[in-house]
C-alpha positions in Angstrom: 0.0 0.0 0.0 1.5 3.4 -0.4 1.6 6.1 1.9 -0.8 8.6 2.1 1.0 11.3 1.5 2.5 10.1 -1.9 -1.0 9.8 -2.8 -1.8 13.3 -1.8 1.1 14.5 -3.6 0.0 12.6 -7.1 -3.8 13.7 -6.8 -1.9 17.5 -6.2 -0.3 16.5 -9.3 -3.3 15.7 -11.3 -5.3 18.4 -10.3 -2.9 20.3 -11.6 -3.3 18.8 -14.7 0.2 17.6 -14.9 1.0 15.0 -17.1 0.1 10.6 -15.6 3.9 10.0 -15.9 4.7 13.2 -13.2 1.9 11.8 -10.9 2.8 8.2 -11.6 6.3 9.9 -10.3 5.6 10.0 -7.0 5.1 6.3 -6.4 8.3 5.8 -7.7 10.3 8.2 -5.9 8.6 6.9 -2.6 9.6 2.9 -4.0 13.5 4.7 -4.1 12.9 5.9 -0.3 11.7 2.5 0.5 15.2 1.0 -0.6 17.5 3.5 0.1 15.5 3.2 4.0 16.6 -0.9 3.7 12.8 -1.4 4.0 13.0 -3.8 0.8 15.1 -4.0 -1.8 15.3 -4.8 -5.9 17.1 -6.6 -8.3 17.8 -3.0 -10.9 16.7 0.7 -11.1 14.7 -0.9 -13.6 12.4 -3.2 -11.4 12.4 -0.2 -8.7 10.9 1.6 -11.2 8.4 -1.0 -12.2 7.2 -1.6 -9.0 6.6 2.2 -8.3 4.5 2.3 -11.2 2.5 -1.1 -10.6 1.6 1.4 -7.1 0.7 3.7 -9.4 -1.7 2.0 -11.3 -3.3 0.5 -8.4 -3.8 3.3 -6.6 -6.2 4.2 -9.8 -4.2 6.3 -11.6 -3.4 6.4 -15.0 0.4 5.2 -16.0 0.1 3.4 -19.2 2.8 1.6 -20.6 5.1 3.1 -23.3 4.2 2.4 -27.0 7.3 0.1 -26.9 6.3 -1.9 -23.9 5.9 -5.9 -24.8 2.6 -7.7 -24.5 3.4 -9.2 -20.9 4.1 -5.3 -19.8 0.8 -4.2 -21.7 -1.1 -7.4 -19.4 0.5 -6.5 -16.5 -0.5 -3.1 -16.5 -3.9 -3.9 -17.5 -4.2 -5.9 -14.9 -3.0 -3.7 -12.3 -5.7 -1.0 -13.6 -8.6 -3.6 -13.4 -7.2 -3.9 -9.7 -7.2 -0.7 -8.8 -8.8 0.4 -5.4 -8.9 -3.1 -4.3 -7.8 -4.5 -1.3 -4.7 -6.9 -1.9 -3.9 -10.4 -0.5 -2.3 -10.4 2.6 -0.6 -13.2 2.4 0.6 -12.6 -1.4 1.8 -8.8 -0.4 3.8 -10.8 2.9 5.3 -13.1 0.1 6.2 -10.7 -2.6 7.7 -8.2 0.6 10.0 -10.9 1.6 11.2 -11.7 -1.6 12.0 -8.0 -2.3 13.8 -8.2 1.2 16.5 -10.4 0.1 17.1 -8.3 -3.2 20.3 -5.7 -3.1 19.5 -2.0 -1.9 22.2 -0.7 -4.7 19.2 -0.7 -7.0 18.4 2.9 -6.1 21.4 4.4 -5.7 22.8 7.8 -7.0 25.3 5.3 -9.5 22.8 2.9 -10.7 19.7 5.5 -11.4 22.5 7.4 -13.4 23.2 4.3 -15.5 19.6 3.7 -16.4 19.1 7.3 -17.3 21.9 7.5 -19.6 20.9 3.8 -20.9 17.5 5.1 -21.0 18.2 8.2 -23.3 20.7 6.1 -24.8 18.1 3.5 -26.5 15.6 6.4 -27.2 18.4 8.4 -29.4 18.8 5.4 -31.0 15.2 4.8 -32.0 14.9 8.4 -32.7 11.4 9.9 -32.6 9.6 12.4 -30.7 11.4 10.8 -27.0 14.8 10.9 -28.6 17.0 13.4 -26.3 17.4 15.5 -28.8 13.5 16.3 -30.5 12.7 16.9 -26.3 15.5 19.6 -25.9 14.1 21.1 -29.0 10.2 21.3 -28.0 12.2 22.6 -24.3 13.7 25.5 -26.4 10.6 26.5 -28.4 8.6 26.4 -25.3 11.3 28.7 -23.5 11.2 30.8 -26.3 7.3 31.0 -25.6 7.5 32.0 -22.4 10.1 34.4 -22.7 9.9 38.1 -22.5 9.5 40.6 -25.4 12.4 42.3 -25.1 14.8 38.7 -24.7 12.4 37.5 -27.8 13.5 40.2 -30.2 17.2 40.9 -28.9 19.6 38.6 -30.5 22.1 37.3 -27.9 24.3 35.4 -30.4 27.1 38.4 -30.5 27.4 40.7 -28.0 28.7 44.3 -28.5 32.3 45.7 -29.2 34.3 46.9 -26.5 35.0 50.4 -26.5 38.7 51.8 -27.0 39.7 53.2 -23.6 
């Protein structure tokens, strides 16, 4: 079960109107404190992240899987939806606890969350597409460019003025 607070801080989120992968955020982070706390542990930053959003999902919010995700993934986290709001085994959440118990608490630390990020943006550069690193700096820029003033809009700050001759 996650705490409440985690779930305050995701329905903040989505009243907000922020986007299902920032609330969806929130379970992960508090999977992270879980591990870095030795309260369980897991085998990757990968399944840390996995469980978070499994929280997620059955806490009845909405973290779909990515376009790329296999068909067990795309199950899984149709499942998890269906279960949403429903009180779990027991005896199955003892089970799955201990078994997280014995896993290694390097999963979610600074080093390894770093690895999967660059990994992450690694595989989406690759594939290209409107995740790659590079197309999300670019709509970052344009909305920047939005939101900045007038004056910054219509100065061009590629060469700055000559120094005068003292």
């Amino acid at each position: 079960m996650p705490e409440k607070t985690t779930v305050d801080r995701a329905k903040r989120d989505r009243a907000e109107g922020k986007a299902a992968s920032t609330q969806a955020g929130e379970f992960i982070r508090e999977e992270m404190h879980h591990i870095r706390e030795g309260k369980h542990g897991a085998r990757n930053a990968k399944q840390a992240i996995a469980i978070g959003l499994s929280k997620a999902r059955r806490a009845g919010f909405d973290a779909k899987p990515s376009p790329t995700a296999s068909k067990a993934v795309r199950r899984k986290a149709n499942q998890e939806s269906e279960h949403a709001n429903r009180k779990p085994n027991p005896r199955r959440a003892r089970a799955a606890e201990r078994a997280l118990e014995k896993e290694p608490q390097a999963a979610a630390s600074p080093a390894a969350l770093s690895r999967h990020a660059k990994a992450s943006a690694e595989s989406r550069r690759k594939r290209g597409g409107p995740t790659s690193p590079r197309a999300v700096a670019q709509r970052a820029a344009k909305t920047r460019k939005k939101s900045a003033s007038p004056r910054a809009r219509a100065k061009p700050s590629s060469k700055r003025a000559p120094r005068k001759a003292a």
